[in-house]
LOBA-374401 format. One line per field, with one value per atom (N, C-alpha, C): x, y, z; atom name; residue in one letter. Coordinates in pm, whole numbers, m for minus. Last residue first. Layout:
BEGIN
X <- (X / ...) $
Y <- (Y / ...) $
Z <- (Z / ...) $
a <- (CA / ...) $
r <- (a / ...) $
END
This chain:
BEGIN
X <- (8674 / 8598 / 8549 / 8808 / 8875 / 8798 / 8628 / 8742 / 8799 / 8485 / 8411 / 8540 / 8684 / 8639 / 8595 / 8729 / 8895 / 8779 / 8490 / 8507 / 8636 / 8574 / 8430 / 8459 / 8843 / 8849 / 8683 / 8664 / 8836 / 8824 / 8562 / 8491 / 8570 / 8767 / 8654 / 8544 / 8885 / 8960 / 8861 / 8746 / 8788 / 8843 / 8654 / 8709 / 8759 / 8767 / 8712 / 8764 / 8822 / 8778 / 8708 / 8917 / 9026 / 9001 / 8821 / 8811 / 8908 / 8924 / 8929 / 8917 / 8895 / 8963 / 8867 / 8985 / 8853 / 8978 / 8930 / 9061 / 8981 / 8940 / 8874 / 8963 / 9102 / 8970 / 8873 / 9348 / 9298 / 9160 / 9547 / 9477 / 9385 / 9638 / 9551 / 9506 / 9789 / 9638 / 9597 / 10012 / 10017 / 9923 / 9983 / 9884 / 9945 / 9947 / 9983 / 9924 / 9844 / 9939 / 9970 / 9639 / 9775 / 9844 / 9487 / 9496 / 9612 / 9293 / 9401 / 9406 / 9222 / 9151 / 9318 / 9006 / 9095 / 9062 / 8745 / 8813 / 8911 / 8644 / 8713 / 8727 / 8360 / 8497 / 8526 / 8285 / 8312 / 8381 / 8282 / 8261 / 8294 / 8130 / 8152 / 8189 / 8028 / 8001 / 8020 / 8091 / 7968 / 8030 / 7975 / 8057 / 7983 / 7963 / 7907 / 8014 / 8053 / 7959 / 7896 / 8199 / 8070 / 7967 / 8351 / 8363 / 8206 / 8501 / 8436 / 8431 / 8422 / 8478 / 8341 / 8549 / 8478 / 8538 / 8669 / 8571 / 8472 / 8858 / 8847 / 8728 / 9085 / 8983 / 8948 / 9215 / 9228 / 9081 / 9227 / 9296 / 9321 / 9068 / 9232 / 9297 / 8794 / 8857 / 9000 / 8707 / 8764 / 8822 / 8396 / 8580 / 8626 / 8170 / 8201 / 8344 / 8237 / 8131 / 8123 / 8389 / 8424 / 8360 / 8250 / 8325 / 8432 / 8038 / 8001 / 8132 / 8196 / 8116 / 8100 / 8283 / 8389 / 8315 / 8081 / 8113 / 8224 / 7952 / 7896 / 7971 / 8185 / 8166 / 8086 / 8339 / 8257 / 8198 / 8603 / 8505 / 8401 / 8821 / 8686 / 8606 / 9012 / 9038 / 8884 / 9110 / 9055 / 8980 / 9285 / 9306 / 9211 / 9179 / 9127 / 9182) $
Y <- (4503 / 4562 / 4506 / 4293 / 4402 / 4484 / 4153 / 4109 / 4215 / 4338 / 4270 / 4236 / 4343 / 4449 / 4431 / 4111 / 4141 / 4303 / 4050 / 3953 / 4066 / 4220 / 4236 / 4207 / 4120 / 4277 / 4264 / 3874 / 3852 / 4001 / 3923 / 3925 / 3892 / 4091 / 4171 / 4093 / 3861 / 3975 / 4058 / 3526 / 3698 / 3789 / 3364 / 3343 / 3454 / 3221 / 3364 / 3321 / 3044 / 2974 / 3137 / 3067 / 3069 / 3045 / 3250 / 3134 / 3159 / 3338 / 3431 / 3325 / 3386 / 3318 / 3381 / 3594 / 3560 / 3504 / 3571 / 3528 / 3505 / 3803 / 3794 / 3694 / 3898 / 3902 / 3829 / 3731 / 3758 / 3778 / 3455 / 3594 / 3713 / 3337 / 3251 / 3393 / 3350 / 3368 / 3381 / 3163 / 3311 / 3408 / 2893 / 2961 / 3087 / 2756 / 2814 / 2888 / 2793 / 2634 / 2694 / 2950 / 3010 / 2879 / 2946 / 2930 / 2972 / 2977 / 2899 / 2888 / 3217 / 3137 / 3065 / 3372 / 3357 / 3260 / 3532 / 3353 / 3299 / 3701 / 3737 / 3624 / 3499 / 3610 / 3623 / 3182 / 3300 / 3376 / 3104 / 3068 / 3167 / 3205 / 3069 / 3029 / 3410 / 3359 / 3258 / 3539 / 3498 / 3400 / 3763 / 3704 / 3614 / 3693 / 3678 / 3668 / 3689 / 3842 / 3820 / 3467 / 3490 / 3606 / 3507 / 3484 / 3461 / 3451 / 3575 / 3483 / 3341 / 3334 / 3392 / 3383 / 3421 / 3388 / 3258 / 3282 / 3332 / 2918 / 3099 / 3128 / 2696 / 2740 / 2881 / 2310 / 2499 / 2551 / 2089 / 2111 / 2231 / 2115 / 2086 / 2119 / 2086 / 2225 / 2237 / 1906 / 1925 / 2032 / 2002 / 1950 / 1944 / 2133 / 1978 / 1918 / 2393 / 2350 / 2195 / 2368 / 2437 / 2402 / 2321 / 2223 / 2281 / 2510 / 2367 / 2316 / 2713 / 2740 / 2585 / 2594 / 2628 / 2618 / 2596 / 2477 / 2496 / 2845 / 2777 / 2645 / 2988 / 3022 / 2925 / 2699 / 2816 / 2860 / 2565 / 2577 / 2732 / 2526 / 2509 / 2525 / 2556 / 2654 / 2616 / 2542 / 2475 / 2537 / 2662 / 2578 / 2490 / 2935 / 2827 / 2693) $
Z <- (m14520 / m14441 / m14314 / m14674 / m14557 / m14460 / m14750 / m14653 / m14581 / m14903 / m14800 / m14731 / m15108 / m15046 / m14898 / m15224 / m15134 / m15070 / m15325 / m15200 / m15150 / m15530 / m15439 / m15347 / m15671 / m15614 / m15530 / m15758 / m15652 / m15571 / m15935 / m15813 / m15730 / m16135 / m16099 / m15924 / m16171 / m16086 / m16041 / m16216 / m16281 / m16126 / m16039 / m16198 / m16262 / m15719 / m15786 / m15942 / m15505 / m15652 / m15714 / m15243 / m15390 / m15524 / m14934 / m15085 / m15205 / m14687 / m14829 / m14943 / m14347 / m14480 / m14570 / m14042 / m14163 / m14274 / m13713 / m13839 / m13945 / m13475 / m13544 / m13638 / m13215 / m13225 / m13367 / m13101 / m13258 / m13192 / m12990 / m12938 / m12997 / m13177 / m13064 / m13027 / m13410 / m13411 / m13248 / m13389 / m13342 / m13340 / m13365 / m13281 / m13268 / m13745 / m13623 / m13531 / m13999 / m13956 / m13840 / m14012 / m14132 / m14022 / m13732 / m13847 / m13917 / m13462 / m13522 / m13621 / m13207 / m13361 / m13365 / m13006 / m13050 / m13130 / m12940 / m12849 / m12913 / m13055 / m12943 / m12817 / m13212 / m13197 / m13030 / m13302 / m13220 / m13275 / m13661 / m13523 / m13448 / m13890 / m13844 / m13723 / m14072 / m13960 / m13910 / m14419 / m14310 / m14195 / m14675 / m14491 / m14484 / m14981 / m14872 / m14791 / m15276 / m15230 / m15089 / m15276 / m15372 / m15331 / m14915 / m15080 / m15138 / m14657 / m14750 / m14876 / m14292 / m14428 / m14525 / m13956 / m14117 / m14193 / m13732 / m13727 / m13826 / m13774 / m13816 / m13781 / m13698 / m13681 / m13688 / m13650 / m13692 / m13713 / m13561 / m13655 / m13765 / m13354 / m13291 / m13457 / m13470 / m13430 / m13384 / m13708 / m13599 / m13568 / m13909 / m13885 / m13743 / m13932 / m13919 / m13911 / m13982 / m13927 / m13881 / m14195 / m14089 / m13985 / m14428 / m14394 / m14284 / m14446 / m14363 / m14359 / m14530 / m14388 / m14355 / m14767 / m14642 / m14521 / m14896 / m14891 / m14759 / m14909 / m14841 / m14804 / m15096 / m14952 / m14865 / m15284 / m15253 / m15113 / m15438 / m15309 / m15340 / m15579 / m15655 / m15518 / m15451 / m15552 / m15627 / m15139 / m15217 / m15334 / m14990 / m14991 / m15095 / m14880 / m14801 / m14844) $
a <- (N / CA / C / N / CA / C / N / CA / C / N / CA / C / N / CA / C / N / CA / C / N / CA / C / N / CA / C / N / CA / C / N / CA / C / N / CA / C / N / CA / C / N / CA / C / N / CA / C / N / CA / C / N / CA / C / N / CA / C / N / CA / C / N / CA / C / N / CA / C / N / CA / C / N / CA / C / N / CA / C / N / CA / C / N / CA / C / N / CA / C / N / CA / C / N / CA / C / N / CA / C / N / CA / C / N / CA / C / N / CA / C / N / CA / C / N / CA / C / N / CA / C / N / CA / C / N / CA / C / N / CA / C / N / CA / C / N / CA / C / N / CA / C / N / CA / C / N / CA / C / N / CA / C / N / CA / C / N / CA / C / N / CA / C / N / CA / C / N / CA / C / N / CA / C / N / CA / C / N / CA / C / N / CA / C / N / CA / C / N / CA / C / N / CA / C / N / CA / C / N / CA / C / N / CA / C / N / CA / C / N / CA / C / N / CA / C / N / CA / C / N / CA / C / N / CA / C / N / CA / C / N / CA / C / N / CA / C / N / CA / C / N / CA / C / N / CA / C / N / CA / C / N / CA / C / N / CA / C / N / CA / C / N / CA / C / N / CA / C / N / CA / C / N / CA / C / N / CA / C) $
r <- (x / x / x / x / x / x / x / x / x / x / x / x / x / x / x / x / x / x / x / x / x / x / x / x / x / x / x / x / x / x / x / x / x / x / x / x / x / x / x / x / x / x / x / x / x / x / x / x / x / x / x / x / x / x / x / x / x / x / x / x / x / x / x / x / x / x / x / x / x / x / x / x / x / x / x / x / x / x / x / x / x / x / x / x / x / x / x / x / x / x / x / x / x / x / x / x / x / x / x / x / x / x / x / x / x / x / x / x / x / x / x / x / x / x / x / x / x / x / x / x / x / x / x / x / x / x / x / x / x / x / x / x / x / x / x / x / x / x / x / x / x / x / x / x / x / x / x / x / x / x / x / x / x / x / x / x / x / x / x / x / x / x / x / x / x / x / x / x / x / x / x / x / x / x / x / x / x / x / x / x / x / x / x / x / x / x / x / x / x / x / x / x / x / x / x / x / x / x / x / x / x / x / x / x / x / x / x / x / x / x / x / x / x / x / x / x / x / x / x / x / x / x / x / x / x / x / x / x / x / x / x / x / x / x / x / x / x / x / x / x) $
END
């Protein structure tokens, strides 16, 4: 997500309050939580581009994990 001290809640709101022209996912994973940010199956904008645009789904992946052990939880939930 770009921000290596964030935590899942801090993404959700700062998703939640951004401008949407400047990108947009519908989940984000991290500290043992999905969760829900904006539609699905309305396409998405993200990774700097609209090859998303058609995407049922674009989940981000926080960057502030301290060990591998909750890096490997969250990378579970993500895929799932």
């Amino acid at each position: 997500t770009g921000n290596r001290n964030s935590t899942v809640q801090n993404e959700a709101d700062y998703h939640w309050r951004k401008d949407p022209e400047l990108g947009f996912f519908s989940h984000v994973v991290g500290n043992g939580r999905v969760m829900q940010v904006g539609p699905v199956n309305n396409g998405s904008w993200d990774v700097g581009g609209g090859w998303n645009a058609e995407s049922y789904a674009a989940v981000e992946l926080i960057e502030s994990h301290s060990t591998k052990e909750e890096f490997m939880a969250d990378y579970r939930l993500y895929i799932e």
